[in-house]
PDB file of N, CA, C, O and CB in Angstrom:
ATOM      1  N   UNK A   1       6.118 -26.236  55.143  1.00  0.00           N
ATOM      2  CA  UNK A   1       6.211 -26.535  53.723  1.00  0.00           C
ATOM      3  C   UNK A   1       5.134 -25.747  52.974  1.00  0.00           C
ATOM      4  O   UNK A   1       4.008 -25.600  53.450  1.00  0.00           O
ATOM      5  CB  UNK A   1       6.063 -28.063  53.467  1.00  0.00           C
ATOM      6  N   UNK A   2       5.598 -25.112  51.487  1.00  0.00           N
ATOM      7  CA  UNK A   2       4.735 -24.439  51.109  1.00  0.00           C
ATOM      8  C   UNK A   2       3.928 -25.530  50.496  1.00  0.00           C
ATOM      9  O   UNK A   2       4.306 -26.699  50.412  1.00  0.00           O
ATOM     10  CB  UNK A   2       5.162 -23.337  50.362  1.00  0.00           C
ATOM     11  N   UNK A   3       2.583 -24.980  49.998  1.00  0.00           N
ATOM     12  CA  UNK A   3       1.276 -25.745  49.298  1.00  0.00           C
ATOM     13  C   UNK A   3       1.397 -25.353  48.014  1.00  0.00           C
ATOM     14  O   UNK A   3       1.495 -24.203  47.587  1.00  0.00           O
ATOM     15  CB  UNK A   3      -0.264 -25.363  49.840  1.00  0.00           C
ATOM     16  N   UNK A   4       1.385 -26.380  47.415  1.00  0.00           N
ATOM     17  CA  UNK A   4       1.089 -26.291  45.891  1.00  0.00           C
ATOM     18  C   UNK A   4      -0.465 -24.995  45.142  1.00  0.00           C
ATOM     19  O   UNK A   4      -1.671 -24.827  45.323  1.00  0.00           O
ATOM     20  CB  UNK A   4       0.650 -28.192  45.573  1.00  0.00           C
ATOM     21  N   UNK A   5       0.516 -24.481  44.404  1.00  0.00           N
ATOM     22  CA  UNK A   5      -0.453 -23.306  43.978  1.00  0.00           C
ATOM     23  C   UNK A   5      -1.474 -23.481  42.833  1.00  0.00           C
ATOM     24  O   UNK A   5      -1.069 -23.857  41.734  1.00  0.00           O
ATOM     25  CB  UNK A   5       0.376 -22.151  43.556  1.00  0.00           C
ATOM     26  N   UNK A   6      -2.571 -23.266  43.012  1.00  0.00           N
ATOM     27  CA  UNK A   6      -3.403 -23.617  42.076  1.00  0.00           C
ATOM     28  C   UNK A   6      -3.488 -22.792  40.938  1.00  0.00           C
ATOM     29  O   UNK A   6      -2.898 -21.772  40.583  1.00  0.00           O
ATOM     30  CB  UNK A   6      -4.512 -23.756  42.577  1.00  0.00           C
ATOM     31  N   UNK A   7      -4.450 -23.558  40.417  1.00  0.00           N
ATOM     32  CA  UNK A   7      -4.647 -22.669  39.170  1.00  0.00           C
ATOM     33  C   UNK A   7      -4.888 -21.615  38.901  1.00  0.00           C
ATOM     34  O   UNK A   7      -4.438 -20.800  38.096  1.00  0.00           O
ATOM     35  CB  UNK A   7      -5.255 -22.879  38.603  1.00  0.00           C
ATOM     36  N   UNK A   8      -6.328 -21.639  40.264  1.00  0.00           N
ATOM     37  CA  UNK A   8      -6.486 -20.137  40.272  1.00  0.00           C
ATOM     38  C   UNK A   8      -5.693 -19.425  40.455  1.00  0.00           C
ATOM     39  O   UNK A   8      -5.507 -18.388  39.818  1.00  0.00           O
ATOM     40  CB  UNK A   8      -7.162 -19.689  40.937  1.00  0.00           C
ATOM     41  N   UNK A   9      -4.784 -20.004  41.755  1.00  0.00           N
ATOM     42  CA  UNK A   9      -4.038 -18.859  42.375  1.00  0.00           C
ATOM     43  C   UNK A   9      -2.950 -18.164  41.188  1.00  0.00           C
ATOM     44  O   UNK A   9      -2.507 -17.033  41.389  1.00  0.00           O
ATOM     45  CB  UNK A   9      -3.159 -19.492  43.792  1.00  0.00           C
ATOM     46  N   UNK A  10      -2.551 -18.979  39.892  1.00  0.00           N
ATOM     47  CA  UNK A  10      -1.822 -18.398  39.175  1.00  0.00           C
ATOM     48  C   UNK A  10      -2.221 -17.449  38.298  1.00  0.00           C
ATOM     49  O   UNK A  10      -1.766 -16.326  38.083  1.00  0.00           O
ATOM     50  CB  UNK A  10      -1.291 -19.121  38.704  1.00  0.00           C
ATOM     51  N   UNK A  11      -3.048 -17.984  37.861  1.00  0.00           N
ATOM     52  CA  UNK A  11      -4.123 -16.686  37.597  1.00  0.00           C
ATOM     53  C   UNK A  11      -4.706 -15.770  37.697  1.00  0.00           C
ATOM     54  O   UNK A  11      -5.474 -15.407  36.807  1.00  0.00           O
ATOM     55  CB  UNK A  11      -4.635 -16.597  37.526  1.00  0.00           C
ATOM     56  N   UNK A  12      -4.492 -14.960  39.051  1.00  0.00           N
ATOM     57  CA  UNK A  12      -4.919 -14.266  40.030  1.00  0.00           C
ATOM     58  C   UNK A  12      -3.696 -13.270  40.328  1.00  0.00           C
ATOM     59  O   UNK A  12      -3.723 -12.040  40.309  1.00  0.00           O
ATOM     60  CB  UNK A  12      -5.375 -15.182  41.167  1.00  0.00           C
ATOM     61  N   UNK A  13      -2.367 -14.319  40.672  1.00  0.00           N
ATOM     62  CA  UNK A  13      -1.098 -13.824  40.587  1.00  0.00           C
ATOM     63  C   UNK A  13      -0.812 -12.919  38.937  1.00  0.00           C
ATOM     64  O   UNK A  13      -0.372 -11.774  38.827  1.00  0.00           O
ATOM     65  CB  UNK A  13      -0.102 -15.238  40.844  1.00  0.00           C
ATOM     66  N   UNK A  14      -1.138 -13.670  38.032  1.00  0.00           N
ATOM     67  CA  UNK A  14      -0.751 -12.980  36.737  1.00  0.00           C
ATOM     68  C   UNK A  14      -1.519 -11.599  35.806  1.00  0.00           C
ATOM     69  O   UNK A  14      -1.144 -10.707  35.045  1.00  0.00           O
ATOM     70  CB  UNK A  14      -0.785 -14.125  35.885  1.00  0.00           C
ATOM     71  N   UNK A  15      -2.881 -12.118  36.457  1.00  0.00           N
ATOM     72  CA  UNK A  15      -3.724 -11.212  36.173  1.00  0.00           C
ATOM     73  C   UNK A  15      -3.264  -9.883  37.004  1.00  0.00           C
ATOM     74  O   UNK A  15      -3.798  -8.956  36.396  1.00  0.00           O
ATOM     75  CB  UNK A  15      -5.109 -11.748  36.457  1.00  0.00           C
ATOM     76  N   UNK A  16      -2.495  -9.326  38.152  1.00  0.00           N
ATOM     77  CA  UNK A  16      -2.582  -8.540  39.233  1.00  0.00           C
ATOM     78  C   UNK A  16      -1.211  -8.266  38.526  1.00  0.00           C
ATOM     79  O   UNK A  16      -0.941  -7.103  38.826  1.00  0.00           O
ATOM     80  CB  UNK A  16      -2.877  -9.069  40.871  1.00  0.00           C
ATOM     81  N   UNK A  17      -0.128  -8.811  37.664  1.00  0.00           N
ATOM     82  CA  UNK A  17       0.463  -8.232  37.737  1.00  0.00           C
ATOM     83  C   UNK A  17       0.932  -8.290  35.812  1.00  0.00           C
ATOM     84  O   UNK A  17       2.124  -8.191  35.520  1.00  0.00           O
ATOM     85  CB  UNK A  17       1.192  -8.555  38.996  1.00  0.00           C
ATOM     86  N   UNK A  18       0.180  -8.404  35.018  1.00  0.00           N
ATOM     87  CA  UNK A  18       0.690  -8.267  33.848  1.00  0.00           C
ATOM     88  C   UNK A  18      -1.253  -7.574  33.214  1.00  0.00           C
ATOM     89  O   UNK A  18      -2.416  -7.949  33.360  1.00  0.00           O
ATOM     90  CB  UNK A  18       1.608 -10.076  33.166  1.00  0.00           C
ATOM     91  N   UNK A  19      -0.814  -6.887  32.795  1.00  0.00           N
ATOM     92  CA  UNK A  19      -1.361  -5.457  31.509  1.00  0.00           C
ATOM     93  C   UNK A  19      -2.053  -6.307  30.774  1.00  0.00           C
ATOM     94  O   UNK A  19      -1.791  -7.508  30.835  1.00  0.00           O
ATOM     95  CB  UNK A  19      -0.049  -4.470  30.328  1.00  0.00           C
ATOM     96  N   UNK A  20      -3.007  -5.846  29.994  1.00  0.00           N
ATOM     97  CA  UNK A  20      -3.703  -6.313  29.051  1.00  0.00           C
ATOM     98  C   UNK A  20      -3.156  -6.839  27.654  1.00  0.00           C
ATOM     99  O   UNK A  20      -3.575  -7.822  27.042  1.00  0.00           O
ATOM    100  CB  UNK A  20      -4.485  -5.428  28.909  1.00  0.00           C
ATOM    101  N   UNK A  21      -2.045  -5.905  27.248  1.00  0.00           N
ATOM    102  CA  UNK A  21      -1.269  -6.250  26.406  1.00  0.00           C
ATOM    103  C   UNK A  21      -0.216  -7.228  27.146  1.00  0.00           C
ATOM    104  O   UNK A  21       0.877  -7.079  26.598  1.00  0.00           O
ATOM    105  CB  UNK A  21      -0.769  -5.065  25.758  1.00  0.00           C
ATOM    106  N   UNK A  22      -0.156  -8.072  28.080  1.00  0.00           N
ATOM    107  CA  UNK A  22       0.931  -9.405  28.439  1.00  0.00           C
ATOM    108  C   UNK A  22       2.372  -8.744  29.257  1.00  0.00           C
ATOM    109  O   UNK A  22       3.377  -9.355  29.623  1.00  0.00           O
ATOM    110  CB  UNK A  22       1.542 -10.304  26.662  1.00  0.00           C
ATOM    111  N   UNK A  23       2.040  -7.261  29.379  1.00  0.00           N
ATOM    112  CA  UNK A  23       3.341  -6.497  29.629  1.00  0.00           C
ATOM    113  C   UNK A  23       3.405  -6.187  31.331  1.00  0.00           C
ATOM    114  O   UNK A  23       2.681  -5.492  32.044  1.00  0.00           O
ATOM    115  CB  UNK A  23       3.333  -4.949  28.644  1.00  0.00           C
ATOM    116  N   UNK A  24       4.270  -6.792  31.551  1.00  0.00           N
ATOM    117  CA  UNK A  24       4.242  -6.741  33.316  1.00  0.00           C
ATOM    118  C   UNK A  24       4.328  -5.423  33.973  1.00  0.00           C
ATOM    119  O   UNK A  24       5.320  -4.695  34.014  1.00  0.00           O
ATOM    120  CB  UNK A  24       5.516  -7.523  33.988  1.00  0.00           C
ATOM    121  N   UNK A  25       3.295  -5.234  34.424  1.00  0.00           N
ATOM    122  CA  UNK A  25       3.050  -3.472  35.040  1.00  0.00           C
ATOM    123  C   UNK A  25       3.269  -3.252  36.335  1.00  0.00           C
ATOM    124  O   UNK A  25       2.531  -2.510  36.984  1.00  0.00           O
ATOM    125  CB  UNK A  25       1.542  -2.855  34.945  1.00  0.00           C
ATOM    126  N   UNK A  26       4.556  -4.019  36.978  1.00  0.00           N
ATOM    127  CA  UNK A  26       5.041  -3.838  37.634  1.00  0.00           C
ATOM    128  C   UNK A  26       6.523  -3.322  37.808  1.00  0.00           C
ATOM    129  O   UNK A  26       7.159  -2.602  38.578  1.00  0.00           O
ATOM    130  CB  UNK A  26       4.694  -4.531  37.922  1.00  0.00           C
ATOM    131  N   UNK A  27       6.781  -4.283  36.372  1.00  0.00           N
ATOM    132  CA  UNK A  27       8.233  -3.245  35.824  1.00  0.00           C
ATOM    133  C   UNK A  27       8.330  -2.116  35.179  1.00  0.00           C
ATOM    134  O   UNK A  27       9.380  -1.474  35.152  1.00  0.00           O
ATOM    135  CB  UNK A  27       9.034  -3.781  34.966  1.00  0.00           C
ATOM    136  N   UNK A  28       7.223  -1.739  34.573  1.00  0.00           N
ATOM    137  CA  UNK A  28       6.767  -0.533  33.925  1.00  0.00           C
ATOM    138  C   UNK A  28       6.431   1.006  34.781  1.00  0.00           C
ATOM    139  O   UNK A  28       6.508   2.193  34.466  1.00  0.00           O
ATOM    140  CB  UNK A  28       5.507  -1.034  33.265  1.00  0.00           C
ATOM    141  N   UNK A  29       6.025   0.254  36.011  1.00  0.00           N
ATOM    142  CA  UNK A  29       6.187   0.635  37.405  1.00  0.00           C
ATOM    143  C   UNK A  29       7.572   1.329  37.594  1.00  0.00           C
ATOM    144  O   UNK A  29       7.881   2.520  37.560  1.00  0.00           O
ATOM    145  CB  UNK A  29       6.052  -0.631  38.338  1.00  0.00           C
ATOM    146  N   UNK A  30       8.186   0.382  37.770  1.00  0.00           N
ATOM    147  CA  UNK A  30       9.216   0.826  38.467  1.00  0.00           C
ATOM    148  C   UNK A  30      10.524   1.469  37.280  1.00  0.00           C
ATOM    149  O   UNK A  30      11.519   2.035  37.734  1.00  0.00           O
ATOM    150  CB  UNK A  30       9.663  -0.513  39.457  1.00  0.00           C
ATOM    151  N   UNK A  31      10.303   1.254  35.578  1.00  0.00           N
ATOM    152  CA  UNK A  31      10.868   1.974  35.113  1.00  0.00           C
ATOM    153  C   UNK A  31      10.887   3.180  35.477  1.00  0.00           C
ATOM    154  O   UNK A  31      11.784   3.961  35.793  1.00  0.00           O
ATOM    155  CB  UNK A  31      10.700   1.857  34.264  1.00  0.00           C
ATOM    156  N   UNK A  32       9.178   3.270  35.349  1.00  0.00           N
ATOM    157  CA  UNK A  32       8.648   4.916  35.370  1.00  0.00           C
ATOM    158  C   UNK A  32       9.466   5.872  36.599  1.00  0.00           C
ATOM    159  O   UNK A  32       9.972   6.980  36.422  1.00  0.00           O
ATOM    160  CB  UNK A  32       6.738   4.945  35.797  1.00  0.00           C
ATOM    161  N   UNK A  33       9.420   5.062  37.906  1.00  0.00           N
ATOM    162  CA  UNK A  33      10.111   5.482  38.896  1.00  0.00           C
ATOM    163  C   UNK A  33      11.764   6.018  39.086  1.00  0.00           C
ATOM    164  O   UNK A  33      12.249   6.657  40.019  1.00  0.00           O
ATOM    165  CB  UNK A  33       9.873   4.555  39.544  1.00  0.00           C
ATOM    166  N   UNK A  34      12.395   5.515  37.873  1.00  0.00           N
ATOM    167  CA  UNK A  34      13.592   5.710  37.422  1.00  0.00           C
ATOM    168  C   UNK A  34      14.451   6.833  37.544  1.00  0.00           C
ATOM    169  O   UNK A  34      13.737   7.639  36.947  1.00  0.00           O
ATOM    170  CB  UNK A  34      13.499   5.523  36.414  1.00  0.00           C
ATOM    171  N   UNK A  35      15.227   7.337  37.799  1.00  0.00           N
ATOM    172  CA  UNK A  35      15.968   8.463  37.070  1.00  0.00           C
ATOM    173  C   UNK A  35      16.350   8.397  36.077  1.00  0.00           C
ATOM    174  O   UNK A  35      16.264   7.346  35.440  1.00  0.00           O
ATOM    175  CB  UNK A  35      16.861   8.871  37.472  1.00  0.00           C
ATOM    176  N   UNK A  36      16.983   9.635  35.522  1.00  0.00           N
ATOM    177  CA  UNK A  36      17.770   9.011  34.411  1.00  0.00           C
ATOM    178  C   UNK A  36      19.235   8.698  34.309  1.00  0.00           C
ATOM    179  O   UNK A  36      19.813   8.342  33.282  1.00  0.00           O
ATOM    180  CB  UNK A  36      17.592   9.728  33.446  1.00  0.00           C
ATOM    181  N   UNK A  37      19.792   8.881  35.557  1.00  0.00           N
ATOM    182  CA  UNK A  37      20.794   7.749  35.615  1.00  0.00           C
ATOM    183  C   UNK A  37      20.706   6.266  35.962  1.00  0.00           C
ATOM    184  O   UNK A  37      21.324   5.382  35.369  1.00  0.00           O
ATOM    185  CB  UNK A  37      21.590   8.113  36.384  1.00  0.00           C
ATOM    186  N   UNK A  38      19.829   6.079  37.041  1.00  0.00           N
ATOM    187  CA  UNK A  38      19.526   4.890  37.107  1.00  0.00           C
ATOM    188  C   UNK A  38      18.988   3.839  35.637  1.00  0.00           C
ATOM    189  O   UNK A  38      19.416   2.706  35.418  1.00  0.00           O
ATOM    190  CB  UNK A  38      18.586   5.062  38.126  1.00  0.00           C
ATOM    191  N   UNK A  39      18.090   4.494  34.886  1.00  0.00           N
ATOM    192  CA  UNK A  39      17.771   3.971  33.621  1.00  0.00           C
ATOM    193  C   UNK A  39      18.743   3.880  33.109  1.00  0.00           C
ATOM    194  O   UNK A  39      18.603   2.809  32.518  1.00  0.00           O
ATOM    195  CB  UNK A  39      16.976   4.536  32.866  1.00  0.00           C
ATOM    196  N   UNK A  40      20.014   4.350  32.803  1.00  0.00           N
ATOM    197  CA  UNK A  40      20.966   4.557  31.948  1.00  0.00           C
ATOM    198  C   UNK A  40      22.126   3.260  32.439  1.00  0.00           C
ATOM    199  O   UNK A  40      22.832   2.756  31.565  1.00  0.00           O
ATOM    200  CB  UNK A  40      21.466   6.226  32.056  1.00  0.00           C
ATOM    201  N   UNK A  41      22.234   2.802  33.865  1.00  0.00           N
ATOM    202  CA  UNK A  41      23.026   2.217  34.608  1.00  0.00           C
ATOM    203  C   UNK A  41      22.216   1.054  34.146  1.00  0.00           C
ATOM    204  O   UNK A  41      22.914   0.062  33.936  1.00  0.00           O
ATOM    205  CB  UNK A  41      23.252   2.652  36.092  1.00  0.00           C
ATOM    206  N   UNK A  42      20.917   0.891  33.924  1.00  0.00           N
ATOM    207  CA  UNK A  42      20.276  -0.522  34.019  1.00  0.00           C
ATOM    208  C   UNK A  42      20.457  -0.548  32.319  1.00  0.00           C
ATOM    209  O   UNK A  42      20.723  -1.714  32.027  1.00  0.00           O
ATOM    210  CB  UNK A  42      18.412  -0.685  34.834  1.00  0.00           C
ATOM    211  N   UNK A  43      20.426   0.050  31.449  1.00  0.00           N
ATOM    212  CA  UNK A  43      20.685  -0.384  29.895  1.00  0.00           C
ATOM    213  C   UNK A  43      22.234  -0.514  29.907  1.00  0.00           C
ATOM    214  O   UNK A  43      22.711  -1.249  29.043  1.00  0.00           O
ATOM    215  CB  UNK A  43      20.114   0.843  28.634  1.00  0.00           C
ATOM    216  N   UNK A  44      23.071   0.094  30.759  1.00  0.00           N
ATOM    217  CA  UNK A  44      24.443  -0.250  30.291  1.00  0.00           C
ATOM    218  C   UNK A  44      24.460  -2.178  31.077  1.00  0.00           C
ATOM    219  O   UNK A  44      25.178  -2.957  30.451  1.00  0.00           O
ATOM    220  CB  UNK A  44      25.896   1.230  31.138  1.00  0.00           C
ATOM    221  N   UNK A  45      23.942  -2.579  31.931  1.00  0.00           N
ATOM    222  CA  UNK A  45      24.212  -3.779  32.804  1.00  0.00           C
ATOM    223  C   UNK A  45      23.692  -4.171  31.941  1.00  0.00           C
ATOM    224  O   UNK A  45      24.623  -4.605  31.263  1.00  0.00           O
ATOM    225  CB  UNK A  45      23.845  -4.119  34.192  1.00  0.00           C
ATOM    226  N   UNK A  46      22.123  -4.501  31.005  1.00  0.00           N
ATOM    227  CA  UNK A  46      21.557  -5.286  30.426  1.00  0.00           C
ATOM    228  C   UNK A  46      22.632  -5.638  29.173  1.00  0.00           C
ATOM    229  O   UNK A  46      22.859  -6.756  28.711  1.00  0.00           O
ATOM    230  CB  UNK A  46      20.200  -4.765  30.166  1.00  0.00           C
ATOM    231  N   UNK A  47      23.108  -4.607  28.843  1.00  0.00           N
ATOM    232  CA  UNK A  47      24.089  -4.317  27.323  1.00  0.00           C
ATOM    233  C   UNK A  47      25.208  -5.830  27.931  1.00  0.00           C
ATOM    234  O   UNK A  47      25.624  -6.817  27.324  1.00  0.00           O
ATOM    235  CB  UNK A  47      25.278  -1.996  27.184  1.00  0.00           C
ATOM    236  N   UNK A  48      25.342  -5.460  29.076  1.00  0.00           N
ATOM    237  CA  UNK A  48      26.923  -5.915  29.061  1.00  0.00           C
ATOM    238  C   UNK A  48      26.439  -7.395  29.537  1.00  0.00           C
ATOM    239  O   UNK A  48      27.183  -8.322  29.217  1.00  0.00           O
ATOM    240  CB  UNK A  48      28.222  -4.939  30.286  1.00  0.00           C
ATOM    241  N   UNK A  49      25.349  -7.677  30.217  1.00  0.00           N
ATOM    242  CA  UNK A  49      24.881  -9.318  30.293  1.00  0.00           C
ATOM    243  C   UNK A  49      24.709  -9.822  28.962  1.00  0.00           C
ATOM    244  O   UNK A  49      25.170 -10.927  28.676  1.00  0.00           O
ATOM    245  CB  UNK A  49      23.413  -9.608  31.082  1.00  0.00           C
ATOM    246  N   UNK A  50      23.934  -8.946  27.898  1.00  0.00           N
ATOM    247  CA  UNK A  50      23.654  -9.742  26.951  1.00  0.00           C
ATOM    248  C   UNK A  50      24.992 -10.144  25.403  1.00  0.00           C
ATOM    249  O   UNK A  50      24.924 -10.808  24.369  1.00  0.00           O
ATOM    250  CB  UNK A  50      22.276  -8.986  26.564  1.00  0.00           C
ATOM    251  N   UNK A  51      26.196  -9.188  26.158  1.00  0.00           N
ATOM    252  CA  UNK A  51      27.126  -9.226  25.473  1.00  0.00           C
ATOM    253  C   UNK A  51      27.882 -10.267  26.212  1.00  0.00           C
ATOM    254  O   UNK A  51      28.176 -11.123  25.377  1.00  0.00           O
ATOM    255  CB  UNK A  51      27.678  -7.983  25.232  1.00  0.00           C
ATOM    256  N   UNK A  52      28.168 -10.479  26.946  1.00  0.00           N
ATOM    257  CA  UNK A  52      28.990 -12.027  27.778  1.00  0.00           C
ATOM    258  C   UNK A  52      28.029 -13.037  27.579  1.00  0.00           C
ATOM    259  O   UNK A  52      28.428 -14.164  27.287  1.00  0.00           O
ATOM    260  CB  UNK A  52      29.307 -11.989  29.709  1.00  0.00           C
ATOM    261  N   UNK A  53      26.784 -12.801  27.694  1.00  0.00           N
ATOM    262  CA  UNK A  53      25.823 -14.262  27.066  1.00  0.00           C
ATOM    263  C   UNK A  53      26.168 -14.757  24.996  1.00  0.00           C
ATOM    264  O   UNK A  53      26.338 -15.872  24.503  1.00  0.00           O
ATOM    265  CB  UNK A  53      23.510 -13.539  27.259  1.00  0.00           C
ATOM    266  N   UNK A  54      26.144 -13.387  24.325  1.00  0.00           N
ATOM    267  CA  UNK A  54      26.599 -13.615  23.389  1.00  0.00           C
ATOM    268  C   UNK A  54      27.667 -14.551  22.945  1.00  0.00           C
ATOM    269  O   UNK A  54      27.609 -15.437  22.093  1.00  0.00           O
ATOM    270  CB  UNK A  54      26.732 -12.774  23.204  1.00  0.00           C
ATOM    271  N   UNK A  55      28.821 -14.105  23.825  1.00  0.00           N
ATOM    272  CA  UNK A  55      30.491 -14.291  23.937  1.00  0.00           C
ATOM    273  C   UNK A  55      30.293 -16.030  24.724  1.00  0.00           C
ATOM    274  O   UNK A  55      30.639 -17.164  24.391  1.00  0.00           O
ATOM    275  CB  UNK A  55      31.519 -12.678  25.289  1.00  0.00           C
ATOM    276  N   UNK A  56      29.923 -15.730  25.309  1.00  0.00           N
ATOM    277  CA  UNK A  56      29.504 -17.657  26.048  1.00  0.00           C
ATOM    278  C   UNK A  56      28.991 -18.509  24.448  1.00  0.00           C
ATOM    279  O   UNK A  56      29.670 -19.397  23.934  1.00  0.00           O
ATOM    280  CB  UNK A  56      27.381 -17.679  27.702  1.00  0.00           C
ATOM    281  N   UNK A  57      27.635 -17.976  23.858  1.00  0.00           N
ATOM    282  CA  UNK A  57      27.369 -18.754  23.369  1.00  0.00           C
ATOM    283  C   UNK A  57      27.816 -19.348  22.147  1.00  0.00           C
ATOM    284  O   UNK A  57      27.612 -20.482  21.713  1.00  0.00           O
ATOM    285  CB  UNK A  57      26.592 -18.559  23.457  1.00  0.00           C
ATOM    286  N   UNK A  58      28.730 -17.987  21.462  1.00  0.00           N
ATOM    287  CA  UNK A  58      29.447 -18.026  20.253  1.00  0.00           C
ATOM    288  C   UNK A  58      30.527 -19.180  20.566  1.00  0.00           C
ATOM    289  O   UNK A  58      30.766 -20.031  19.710  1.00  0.00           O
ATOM    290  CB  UNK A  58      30.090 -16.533  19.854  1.00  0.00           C
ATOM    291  N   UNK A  59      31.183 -19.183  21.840  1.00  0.00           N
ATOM    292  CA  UNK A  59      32.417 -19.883  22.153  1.00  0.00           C
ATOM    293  C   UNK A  59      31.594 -21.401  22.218  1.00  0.00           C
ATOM    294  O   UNK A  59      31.678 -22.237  21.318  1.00  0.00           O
ATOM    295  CB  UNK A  59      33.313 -19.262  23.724  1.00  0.00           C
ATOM    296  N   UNK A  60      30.817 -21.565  23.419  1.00  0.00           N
ATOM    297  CA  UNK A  60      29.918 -23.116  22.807  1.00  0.00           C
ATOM    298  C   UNK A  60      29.609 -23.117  21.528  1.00  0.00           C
ATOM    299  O   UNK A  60      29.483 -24.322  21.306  1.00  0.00           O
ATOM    300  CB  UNK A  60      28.420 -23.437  23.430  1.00  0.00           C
ATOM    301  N   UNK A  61      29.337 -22.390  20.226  1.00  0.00           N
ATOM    302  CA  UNK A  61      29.019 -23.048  19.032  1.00  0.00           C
ATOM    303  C   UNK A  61      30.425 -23.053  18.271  1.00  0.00           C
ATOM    304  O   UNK A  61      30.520 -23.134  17.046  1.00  0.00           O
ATOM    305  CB  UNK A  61      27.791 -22.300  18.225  1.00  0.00           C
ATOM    306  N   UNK A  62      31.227 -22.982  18.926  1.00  0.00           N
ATOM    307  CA  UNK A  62      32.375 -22.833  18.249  1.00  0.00           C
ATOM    308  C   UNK A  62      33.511 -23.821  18.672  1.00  0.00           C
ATOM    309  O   UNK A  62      34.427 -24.115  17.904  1.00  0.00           O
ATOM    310  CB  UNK A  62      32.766 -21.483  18.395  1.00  0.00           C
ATOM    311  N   UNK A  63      33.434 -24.149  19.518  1.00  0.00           N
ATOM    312  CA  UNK A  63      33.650 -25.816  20.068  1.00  0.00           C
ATOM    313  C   UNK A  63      33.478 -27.104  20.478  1.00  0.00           C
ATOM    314  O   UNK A  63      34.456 -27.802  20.747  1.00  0.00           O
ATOM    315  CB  UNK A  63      33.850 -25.960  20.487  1.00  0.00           C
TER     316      UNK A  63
END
């Protein structure tokens, strides 16, 4: 069983992996690592999640 994580430890965890400005520099990381198809494949998937999340939520406020 895992052990409950402390405070520190979250702190330690967050500090190691988010930027001074709050910006996680681990994904910034791995943008950088990108091609530019791969970048292009990950804005068309984000496009099309946040367009079926749209389409979900319009239909819940709409019934």
């Amino acid at each position: 069983m895992a052990h409950p994580v402390t405070d520190q430890e979250l702190a330690d965890a967050l500090a190691a992996a988010l930027d001074t400005d709050g910006n996680d520099s681990r994904l910034a990381k791995r943008m950088a690592e990108m091609t530019d198809e791969a970048r292009r494949q990950s804005e068309e998937n984000l496009k099309a999640s946040l367009d079926q999340a749209r389409a979900s939520l319009a239909k819940t406020n709409d019934g």
